[in-house]
C-alpha positions in Angstrom: 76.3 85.8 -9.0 72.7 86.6 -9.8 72.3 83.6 -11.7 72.9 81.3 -9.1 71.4 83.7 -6.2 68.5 83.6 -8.1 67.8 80.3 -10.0 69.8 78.3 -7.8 68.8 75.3 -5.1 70.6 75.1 -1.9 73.1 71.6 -2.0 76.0 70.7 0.1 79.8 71.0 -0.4 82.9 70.3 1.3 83.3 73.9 2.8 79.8 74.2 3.4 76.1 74.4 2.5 76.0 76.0 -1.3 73.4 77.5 -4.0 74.3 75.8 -6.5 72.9 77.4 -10.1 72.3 75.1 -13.4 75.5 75.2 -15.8 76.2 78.5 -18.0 78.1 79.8 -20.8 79.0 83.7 -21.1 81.6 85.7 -22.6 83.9 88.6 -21.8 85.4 91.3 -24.0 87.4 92.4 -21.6 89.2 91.5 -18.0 90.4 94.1 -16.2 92.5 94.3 -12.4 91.2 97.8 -12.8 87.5 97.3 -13.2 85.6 99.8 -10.3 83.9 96.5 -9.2 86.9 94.1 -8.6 88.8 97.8 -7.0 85.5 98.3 -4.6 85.0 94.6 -3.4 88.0 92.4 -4.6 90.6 91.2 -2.0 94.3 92.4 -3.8 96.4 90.0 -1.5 94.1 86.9 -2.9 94.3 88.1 -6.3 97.7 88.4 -6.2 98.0 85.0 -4.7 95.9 83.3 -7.3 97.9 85.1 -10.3 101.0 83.0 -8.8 99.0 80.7 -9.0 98.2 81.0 -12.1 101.6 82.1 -13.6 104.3 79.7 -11.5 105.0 75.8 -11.6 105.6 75.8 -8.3 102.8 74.9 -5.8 101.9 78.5 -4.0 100.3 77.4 -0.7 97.6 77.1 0.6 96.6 75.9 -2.3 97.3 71.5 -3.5 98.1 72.7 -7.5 99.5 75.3 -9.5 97.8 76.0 -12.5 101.1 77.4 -13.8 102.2 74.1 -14.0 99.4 72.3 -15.4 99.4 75.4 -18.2 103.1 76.8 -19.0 103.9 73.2 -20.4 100.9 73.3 -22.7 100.7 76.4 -24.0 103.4 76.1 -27.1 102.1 73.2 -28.2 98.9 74.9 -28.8 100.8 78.0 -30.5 102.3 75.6 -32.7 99.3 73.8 -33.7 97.7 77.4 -34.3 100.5 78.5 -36.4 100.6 75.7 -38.5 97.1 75.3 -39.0 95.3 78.7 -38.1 91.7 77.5 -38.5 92.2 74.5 -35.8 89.6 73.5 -33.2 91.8 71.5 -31.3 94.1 73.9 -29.8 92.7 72.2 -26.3 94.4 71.9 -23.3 93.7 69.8 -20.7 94.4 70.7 -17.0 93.7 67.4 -15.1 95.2 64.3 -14.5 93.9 60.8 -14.6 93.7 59.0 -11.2 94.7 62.1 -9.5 93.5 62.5 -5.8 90.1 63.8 -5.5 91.1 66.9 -3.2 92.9 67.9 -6.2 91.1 67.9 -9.1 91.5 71.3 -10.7 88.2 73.8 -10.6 89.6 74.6 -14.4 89.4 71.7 -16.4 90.4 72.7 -19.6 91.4 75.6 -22.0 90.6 75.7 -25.5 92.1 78.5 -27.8 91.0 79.8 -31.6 92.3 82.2 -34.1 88.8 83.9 -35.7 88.5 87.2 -37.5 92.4 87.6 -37.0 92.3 87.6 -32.9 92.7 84.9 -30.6 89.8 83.5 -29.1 90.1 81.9 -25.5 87.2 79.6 -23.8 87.7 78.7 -20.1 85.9 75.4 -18.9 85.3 75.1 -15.4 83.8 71.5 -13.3 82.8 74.4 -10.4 83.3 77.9 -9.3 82.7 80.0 -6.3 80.6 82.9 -8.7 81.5 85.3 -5.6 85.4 85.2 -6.1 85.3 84.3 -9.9 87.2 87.2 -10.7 89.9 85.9 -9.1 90.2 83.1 -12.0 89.3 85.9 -14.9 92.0 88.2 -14.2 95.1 85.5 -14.3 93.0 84.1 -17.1 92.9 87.1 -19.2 97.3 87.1 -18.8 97.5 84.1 -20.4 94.9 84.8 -22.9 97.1 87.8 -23.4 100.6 86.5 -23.3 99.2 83.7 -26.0 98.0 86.2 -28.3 101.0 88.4 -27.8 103.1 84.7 -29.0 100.9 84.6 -32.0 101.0 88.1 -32.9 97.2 88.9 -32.4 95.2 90.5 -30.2 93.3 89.0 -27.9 89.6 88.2 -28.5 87.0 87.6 -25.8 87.4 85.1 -23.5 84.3 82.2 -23.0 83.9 80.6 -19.7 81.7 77.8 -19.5 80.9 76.2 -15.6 79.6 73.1 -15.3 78.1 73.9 -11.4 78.3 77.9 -10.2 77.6 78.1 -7.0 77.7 80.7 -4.3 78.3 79.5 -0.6 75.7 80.7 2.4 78.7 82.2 4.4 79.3 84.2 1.6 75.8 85.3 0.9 75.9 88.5 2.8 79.3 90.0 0.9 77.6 88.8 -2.4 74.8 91.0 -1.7 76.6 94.2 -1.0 78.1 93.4 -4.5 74.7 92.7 -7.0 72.5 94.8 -4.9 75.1 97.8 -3.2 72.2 100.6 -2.3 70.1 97.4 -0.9 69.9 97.4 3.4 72.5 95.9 4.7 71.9 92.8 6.6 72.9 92.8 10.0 
């Protein structure tokens, strides 16, 4: 979130006027539903609503895709190409569709998965994201980063999450600033 509050340019979105910060690349040892962060400002009913979205093939409303869907069908093929050939690169999965409507192209684009140093490395590539409920992508993420490695008898790595266009929206700006700055005055 403070990369985008702070090196980000206002632009416009569907939802609303955005900052919108340049493109980054980070990694995380280590997703957790029990981090103190996600337990002080997550929302538990959303985050259990996106890990159905996440885990089932069946669309969970409100929402116009399940990435359950796009993944589940995916995911042995890249544990077979990783078992056959453990060094691989292209253990890639791609999450959208060609010609698909615009209203639902997929945030999460694509997953890409590596066995180095005998654990399974998982990179994330996102076309957008909302840097204020992020978390809510990480956690469902880090089960099927899990679940894979468990398949292929490793442990999980870190997981890399590459987005193309973070952005934070104005009507959020006031909860994402309890969250980077909590002893900061709160705004009215």
């Amino acid at each position: 979130m403070r990369h985008v509050w702070t090196i980000g340019a206002l632009a416009d979105d569907d939802r609303g006027p955005v900052i919108e910060g340049p493109s980054v690349l980070f990694e995380i040892s280590e997703v957790s539903r029990d981090d103190p962060i996600i337990e002080r400002y997550g929302d538990a009913d959303r985050l259990e609503l996106y890990c159905r979205k996440f885990s089932e093939d069946e669309i969970v409303a409100p929402f116009k895709y399940s990435y359950g869907a796009r993944i589940n069908g995916q995911l042995r093929w890249a544990a077979d190409l990783l078992r056959a050939k453990p060094y691989s690169k292209s253990a890639w999965i791609s999450l959208t569709t060609p010609g698909e409507p615009h209203d639902s192209v997929p945030c999460l684009v694509g997953l890409a998965f590596r066995i180095r140093d005998e654990a399974l490395l998982m990179t994330a590539t996102f076309r957008s994201q909302n840097a204020f409920t992020s978390y809510l992508n990480y956690v469902p993420l880090a089960e099927v980063h899990t679940a894979m490695a468990r398949a292929l008898k490793l442990r999980a790595g870190p997981m890399r999450v590459f987005v193309d266009v973070p952005h934070l929206y104005l009507a959020d700006s006031s909860k994402a600033l309890r969250v980077m700055w909590p002893s900061s005055p709160r705004p009215p």
